[in-house]
Structures are given as structure tokens and as C-alpha cells.
C-alpha positions as CSV (number, residue, x, y, z in Angstrom):
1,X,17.9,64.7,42.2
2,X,20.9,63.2,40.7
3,X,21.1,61.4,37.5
4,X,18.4,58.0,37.7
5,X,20.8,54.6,37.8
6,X,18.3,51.9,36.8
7,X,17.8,50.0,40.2
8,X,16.6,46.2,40.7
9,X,15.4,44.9,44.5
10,X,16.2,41.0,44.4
11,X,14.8,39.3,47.5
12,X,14.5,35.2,47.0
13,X,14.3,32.0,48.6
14,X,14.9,30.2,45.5
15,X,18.5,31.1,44.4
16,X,18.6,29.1,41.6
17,X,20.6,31.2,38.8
18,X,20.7,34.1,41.4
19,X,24.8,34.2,40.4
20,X,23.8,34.3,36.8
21,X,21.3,37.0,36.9
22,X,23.5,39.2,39.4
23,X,26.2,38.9,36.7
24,X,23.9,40.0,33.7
25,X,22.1,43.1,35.8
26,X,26.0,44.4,36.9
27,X,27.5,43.9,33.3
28,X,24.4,46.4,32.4
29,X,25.1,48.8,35.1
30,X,22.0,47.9,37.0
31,X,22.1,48.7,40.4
32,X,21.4,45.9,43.0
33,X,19.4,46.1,46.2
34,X,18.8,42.8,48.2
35,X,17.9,41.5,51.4
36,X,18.7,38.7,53.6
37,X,20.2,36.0,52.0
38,X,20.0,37.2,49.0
39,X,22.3,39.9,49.6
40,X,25.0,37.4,51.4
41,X,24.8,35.4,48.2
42,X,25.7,37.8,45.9
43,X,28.2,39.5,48.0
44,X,30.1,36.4,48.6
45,X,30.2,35.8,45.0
46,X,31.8,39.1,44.5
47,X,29.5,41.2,42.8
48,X,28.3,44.8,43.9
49,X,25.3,44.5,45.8
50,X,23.7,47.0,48.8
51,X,21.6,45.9,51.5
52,X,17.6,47.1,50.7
53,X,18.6,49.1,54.4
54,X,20.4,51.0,52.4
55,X,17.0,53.3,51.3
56,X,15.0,52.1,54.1
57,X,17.6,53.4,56.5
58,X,15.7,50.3,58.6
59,X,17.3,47.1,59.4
60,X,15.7,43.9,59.2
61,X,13.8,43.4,62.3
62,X,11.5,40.3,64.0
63,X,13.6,37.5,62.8
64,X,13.4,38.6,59.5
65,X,9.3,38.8,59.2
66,X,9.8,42.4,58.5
67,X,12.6,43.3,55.7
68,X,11.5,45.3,52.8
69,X,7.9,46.5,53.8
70,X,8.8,50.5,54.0
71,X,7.6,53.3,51.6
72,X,11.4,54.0,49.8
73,X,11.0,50.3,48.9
74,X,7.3,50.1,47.5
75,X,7.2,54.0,46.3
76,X,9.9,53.3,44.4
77,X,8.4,50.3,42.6
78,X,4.7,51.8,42.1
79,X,5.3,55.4,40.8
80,X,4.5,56.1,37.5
81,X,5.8,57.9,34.7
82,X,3.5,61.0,35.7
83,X,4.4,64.1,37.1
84,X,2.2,63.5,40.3
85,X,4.6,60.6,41.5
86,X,7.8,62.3,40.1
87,X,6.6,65.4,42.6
88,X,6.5,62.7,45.3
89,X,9.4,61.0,45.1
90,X,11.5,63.8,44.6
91,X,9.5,65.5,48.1
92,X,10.4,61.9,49.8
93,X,13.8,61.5,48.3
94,X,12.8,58.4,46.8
95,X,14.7,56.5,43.4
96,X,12.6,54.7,41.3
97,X,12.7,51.1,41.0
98,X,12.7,49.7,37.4
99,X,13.2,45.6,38.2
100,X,12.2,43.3,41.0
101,X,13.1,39.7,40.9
102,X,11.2,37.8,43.7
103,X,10.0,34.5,44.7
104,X,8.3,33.4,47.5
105,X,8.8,31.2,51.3
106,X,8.6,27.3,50.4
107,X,5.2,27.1,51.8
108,X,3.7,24.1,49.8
109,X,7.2,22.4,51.0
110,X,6.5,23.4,54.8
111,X,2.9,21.8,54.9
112,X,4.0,18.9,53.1
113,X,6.0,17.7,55.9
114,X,4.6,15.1,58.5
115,X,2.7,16.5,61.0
116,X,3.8,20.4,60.7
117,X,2.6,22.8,63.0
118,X,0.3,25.5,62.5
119,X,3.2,27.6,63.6
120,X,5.6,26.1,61.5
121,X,3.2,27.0,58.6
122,X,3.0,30.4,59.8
123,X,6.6,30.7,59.9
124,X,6.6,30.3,55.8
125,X,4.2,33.2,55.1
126,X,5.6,35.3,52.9
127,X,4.8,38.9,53.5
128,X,7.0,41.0,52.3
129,X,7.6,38.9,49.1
130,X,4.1,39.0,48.0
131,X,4.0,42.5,48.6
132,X,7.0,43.1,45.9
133,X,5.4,41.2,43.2
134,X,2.0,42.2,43.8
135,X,3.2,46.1,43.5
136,X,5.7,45.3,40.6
137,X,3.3,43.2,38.7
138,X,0.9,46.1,39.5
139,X,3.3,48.5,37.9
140,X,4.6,46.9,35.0
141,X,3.6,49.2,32.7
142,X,7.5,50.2,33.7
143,X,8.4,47.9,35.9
144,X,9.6,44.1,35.3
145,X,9.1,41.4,37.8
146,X,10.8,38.8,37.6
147,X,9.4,35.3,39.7
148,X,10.6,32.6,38.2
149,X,14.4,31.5,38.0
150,X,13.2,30.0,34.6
151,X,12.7,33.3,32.7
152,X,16.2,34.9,33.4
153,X,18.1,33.8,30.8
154,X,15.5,35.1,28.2
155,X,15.2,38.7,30.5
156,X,19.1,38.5,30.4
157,X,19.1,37.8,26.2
158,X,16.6,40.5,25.8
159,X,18.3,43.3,28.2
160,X,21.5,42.6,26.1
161,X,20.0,42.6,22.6
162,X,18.0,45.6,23.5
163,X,19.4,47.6,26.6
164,X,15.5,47.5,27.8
165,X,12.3,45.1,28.4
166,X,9.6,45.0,25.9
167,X,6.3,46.0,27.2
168,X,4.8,42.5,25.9
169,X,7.5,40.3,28.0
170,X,6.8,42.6,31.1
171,X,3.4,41.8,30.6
172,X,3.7,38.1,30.8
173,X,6.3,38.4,33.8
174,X,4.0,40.2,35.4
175,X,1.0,37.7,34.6
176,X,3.1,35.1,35.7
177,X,3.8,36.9,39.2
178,X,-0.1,37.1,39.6
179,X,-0.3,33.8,39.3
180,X,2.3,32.7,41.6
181,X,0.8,34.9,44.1
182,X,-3.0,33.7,43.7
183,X,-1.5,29.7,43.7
184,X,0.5,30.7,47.2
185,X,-2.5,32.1,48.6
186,X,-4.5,29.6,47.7
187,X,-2.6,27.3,49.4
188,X,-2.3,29.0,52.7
189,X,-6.3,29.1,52.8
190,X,-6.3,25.6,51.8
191,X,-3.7,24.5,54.5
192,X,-6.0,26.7,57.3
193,X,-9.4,25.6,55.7
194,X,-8.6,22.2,56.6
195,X,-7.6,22.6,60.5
196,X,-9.9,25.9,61.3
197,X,-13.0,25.1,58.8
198,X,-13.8,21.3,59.1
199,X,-17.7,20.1,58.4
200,X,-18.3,23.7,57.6
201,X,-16.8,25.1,54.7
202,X,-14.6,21.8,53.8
203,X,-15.3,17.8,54.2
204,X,-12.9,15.7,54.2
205,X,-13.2,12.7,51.8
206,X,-12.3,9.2,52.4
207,X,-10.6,9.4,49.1
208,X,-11.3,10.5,45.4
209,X,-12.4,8.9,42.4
210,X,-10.4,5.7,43.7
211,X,-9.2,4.6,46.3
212,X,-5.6,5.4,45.8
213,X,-6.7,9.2,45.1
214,X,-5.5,10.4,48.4
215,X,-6.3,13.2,50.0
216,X,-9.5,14.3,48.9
217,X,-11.6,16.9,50.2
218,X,-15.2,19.3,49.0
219,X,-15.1,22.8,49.7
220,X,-16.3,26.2,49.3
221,X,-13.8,29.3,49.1
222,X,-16.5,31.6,51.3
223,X,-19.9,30.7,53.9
224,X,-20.3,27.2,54.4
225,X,-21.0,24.0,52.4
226,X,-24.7,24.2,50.9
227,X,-25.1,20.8,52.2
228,X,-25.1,18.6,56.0
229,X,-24.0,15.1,56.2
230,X,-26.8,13.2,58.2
231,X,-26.0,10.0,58.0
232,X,-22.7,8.0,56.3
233,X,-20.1,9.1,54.6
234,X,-19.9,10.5,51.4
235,X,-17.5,10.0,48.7
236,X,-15.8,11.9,46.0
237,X,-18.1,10.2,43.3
238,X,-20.7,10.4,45.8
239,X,-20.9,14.1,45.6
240,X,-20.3,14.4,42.2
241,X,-23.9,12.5,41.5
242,X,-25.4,14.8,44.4
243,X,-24.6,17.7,43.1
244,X,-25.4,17.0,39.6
245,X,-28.6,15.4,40.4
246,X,-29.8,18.2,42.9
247,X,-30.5,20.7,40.3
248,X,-32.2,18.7,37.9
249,X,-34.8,17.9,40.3
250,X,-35.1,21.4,41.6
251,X,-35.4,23.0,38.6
252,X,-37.9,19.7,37.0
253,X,-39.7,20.6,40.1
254,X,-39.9,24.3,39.9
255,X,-40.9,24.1,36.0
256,X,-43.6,21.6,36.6
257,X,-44.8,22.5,40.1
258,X,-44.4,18.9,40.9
259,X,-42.0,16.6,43.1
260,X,-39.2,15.2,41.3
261,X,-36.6,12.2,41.8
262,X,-33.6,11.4,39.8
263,X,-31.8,8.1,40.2
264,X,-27.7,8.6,39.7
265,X,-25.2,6.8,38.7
266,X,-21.6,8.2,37.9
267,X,-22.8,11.2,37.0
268,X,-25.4,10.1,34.8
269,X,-29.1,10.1,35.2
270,X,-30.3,6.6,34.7
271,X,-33.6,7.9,35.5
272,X,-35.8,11.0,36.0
273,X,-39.4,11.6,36.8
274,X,-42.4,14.0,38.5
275,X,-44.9,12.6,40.6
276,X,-47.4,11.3,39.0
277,X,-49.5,9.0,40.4
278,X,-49.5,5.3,39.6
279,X,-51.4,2.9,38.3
280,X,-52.3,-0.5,39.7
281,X,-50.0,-1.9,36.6
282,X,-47.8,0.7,37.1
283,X,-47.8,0.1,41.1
284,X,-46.6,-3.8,40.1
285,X,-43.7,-2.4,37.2
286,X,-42.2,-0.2,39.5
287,X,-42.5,-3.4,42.4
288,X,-43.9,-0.6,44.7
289,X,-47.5,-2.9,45.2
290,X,-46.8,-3.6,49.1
291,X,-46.0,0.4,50.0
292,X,-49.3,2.0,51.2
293,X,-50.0,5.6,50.8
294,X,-47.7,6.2,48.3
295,X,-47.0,9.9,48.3
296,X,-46.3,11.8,44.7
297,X,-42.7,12.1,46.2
298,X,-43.0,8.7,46.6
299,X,-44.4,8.0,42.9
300,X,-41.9,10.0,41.5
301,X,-38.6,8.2,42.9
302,X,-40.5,4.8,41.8
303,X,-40.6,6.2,38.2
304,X,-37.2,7.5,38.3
305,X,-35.6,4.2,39.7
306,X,-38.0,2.2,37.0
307,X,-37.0,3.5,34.3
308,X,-34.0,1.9,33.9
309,X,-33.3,-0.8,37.2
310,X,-30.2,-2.5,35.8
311,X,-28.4,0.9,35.7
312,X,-30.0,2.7,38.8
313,X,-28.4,-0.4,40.4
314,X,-26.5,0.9,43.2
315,X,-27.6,4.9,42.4
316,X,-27.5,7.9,44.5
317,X,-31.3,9.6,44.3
318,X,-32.1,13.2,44.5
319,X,-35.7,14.6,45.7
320,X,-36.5,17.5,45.4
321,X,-39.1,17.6,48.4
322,X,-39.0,16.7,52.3
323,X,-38.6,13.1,52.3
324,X,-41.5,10.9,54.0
325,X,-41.6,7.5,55.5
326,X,-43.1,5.8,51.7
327,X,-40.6,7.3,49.9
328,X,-38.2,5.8,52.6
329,X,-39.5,2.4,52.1
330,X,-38.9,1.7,48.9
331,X,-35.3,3.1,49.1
332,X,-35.2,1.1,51.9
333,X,-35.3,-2.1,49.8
334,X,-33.3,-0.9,46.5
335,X,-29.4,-1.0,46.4
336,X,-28.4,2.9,46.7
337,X,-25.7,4.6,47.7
338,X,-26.9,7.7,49.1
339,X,-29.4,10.7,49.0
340,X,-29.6,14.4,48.6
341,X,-33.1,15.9,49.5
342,X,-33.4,19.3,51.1
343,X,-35.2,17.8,54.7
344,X,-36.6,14.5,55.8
345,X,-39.3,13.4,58.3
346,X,-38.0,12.1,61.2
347,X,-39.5,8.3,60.6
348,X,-37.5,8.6,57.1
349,X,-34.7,9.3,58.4
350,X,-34.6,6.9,61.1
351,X,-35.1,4.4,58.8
352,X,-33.0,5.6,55.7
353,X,-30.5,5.8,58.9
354,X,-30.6,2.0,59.1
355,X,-29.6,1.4,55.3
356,X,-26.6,-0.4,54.8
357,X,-25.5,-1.3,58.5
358,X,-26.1,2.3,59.3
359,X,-23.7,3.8,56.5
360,X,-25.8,4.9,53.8
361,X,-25.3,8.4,53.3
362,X,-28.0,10.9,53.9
363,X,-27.6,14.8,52.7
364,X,-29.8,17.7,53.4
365,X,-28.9,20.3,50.8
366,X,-29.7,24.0,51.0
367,X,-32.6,24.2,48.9
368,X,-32.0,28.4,48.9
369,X,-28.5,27.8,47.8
370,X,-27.8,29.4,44.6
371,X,-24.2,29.4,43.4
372,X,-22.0,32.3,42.7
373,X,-20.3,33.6,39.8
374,X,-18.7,31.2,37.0
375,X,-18.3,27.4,36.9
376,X,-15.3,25.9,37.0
377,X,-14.0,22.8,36.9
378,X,-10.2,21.1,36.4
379,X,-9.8,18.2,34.0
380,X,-6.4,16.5,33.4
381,X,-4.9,20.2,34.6
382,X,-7.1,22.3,32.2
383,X,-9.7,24.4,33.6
384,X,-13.1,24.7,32.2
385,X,-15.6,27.5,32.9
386,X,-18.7,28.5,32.3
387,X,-21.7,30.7,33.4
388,X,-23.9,28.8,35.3
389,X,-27.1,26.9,33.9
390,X,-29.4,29.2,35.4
391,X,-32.0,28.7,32.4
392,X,-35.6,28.8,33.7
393,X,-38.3,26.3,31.8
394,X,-42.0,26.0,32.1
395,X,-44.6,24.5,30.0
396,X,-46.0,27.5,28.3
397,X,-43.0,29.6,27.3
398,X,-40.8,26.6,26.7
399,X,-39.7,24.5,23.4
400,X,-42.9,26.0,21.8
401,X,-41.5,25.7,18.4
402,X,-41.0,21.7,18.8
């Protein structure tokens, strides 16, 4: 094979500093291969430029869905340095591909839009894009990818001051491609988890933290929720206290082999307890006197809720066991918000059903459900993770030593 020219493939929605960067690659006699309107760009502009058909020997077909998907494009951007690949390419009578610049269909844009169509969504999947960056990011052990219009001026400084890329700046080009990749995916399955996953694996919120915090959703990224709505409407704050408060009484349960109760409020417990059962005295403290047949579910949300009443005013309660009617009647009379057990009887629920005016909000959580993987969570547009508190206590093997 003739004499490798270093070859770039640019193919992008955004053109901002497109002109720029088709200047800098020509001045360094850097071949340029683009597509679309890419390619019209930088023709116009009057700078050498060949249409990616040029090695696919394919024209652009379907309206433009399918332009750069072909093995000259992606063989030439994944062969390494080895001997193997050289063998290929030179079999296939394919050149090498040494920079990719690449960003993707305005699909946050698209969905942003008042009442957009499923199909107008579709319409601003990238394929073919995400395929570039992928394989170039993949690569770039030689290869550079380029995804953001921000980083050519310093790729443009460093190809003139060195003649090459520096293996650490193709590293961060190419972490930065991953990225953009992951965030666009994760909006596409966003946009069709909302309209093809509803009550399932999503639930739409009212709103979040306040009411102004619009929209507001819960989701899973696979299966389904771990939890059903049965009653109301929960909100953002809501769920945080359910979902906090469930595994504290599960695992208080679990260690003691008794039912538990917490009483939440703002994800704080303002009370927890097992069920234990109560005294006369005790019966009068926790103003529980007029319930008959209190059950030790039933004795354990009274001690939860009495140990502090000023601040479980208002709470959301977790159980840990199959809620009965007792333990329904004295929720029945406090000022809650909601609850999270993992069943109820059917009197309870009729008549936890009839809590405020019919909207208190009842959850049945999946008391098999065991999450996956790490913890994550997003504050102020910092993520925190962490391995999940899977620590297991009991009486005999725990806190020995205090």
C-alpha cells in the first residue's frame, strides 16, 4: 500500500469551530473525510475535504439514517498497531484512521420541545455517530476523538507544538466521548421510560423536594419498581423517608426476630422500636388505651411514634410485617403522611384507605428486593457512591466489645 497520509473522519451536528479545526487539520496535511453537512460546510468554505463515500464506495442512504456505518469506516478507526490488523487492512484495502471529531443528534433539544412525538424523538437517534466515538474512544491508544467543539483549540495548539497527540490528552478525549455517549443514552431510555414504562419501572411524581421542582419522577434502570402504590400519591420527600425507613426496619426485624416500626420525618428517624408488649402505663404514654388486641406490630409502631410525638408529627411509618387492623387504628388517628409495609390485611387497608379524605399514601414494598451493585446518589451535581449497607447484626456476634 502507498505511503499512510494521516486521515481524520469529521461528522457533526454541532459546527461550532468546524471552519477552525478544518483549517488547523489541512495546514498539517491531515486528510479530511466528512459526511453530510459536515462535508458541505467545509467545502463551501474552501478547504479540501472528500465525502466519507469516498472509502465506503456507498452513498448515504435512508434519509441519511445510514451514512458512515461500513467496515472501511470503522476498520479503519479500530485497527491496532499489530501486525494482525495491518494483515487485514492491507487484505481489505483499508487506510487507517488516526482522528475522529464527532458529536452527536440534538436529542435532549428534540424532547424538550412541547409535545414531541415519539417519532420525532426517533428521528434524533444518533446511530452512526455513536458508533464513531464509541470505536475511536475504544481505540485511542492511537486514535484521538474529538467530541467536544471546546477542546479544539487545545488539540489544534498541541498538533502544532508537537506534530502529534499525547497519549494522556487522547485519554481524556476519549473519556470525555464515553461520557457523552453514556449521558445521550441515558437520555433516550429516560425519554422512552417515561411513555413505554409508566407504574412499572418509573412513577411519576407530583413534583420534587418543592413544589416548583418540576418534573420529578422515581425509577429503576432494569425490572420494575420494588414497590406498588396502593393508595395516594407519593411524593419526592415521600419516598425518600420510605426508602430510608424500609431497611431499618427490615434489618431491626431480621436481627431481633421481632416486628419493627420506624416513624419518618424528612429523612430522619424520629423514632424506632420492636414489638414489645406494653404495659398498662405504657398502653396510656403511647395514648394507645382504647385499641384492643394490640398486636406486637401494633406495640411496636406505638413505641416508635412515642418516642418522640412533636417530631413524628406528620411522619411517614415503616413496618416491617403484614399490617393488621390495630396497627391501622392507631395510624388511623395520628397525623402521617404515608406508609411502607411489605402487605396489609384487607380491613387495614380499607381503613388506612380512608386516611386523609382518601389520599394517604399506602406502599407495599418488595420485601425480597435487594438492591444491586453500588449506591449512588447526586448532590448539588456531585455524585456520591458507595457499596451498599448490607451489614448483618444480631445479638450474639454484635457490639460484643461495648
Amino acid at each position: 500500500m502507498a505511503e499512510h497520509v494521516p486521515t481524520a473522519i469529521v461528522s457533526v451536528y454541532d459546527k461550532t469551530g468546524l471552519l477552525d479545526l478544518a483549517k488547523g487539520l489541512t495546514s498539517h496535511g491531515i486528510r479530511i473525510l466528512a459526511s453530510g453537512g459536515t462535508s458541505k460546510m467545509i467545502k463551501e468554505a474552501g478547504f479540501p475535504v472528500e465525502d466519507v463515500s469516498t472509502i465506503t464506495h456507498a452513498p448515504e442512504m435512508l434519509s441519511g439514517r445510514v451514512k458512515t456505518l461500513h467496515p472501511a469506516v470503522h476498520a479503519g478507526i479500530l485497527a491496532r498497531d499489530i501486525q494482525s490488523d495491518e494483515k487485514d487492512l492491507i487484505e481489505q484495502g483499508i487506510e487507517k484512521v488516526d482522528y475522529v471529531v464527532c458529536n452527536l443528534y440534538p436529542f435532549k433539544e428534540t424532547i424538550s420541545k412541547i409535545n414531541v412525538t415519539i417519532e420525532e424523538a426517533v428521528e434524533e437517534i444518533d446511530i452512526g455517530g455513536v458508533t464513531l466515538l464509541r470505536a475511536a474512544a475504544k481505540n485511542h491508544s492511537r486514535v484521538t476523538i474529538l467530541s467536544d467543539p471546546e477542546d479544539y483549540p487545545g488539540f489544534l495548539q498541541q498538533l502544532e507544538a508537537n506534530g502529534s497527540i499525547s497519549a494522556s490528552a487522547r485519554k481524556i478525549y476519549a473519556l470525555k466521548a464515553f461520557e457523552h455517549t453514556a449521558a445521550y443514552d441515558s437520555a433516550i431510555s429516560d425519554f422512552f421510560r417515561r411513555r413505554y414504562a409508566e407504574n412499572t419501572q418509573m412513577l411519576k411524581l407530583r413534583y420534587g423536594a418543592n413544589p416548583h421542582q418540576k418534573p420529578a419522577q422515581a425509577f429503576v434502570n432494569t425490572g420494575s419498581l420494588p414497590f406498588r402504590v396502593l393508595n395516594g400519591s407519593p411524593g419526592y420527600i415521600n419516598l425518600l423517608d420510605a426508602l430510608n425507613s424500609w431497611p431499618l426496619v427490615r434489618e431491626l426485624s431480621r436481627s431481633l426476630n421481632l416486628p419493627a416500626a420506624a416513624s419518618f420525618k424528612h429523612v430522619s428517624p424520629a423514632g424506632a422500636a420492636v414489638g414489645l408488649p406494653l404495659s398498662d402505663i405504657e398502653r396510656k404514654i403511647y395514648f394507645v388505651e382504647d385499641i384492643e388486641n394490640l398486636s406486637p406490630l401494633a406495640c411496636a409502631y406505638a413505641r416508635a411514634r412515642g418516642a418522640d410525638r412533636m417530631s413524628s408529627f406528620g411522619d411517614f411509618i415503616a413496618l416491617s410485617e403484614k399490617v393488621d387492623l390495630p396497627t391501622a387504628q392507631i395510624i388511623s388517628k395520628e397525623v402521617s403522611d404515608g406508609i411502607i409495609a411489605p402487605d396489609y390485611s384487607s380491613a387495614a387497608l380499607e381503613l388506612l384507605s380512608k386516611k386523609k379524605g382518601g389520599k394517604y399514601c399506602v406502599l407495599q414494598i418488595d420485601a425480597d428486593y435487594i438492591p444491586e451493585g453500588t449506591e449512588t446518589r447526586e448532590v448539588f451535581g456531585v455524585s456520591l457512591q458507595q457499596k451498599p449497607n448490607d451489614a448483618k447484626y444480631s445479638p450474639n456476634t454484635s457490639f460484643t466489645d461495648i
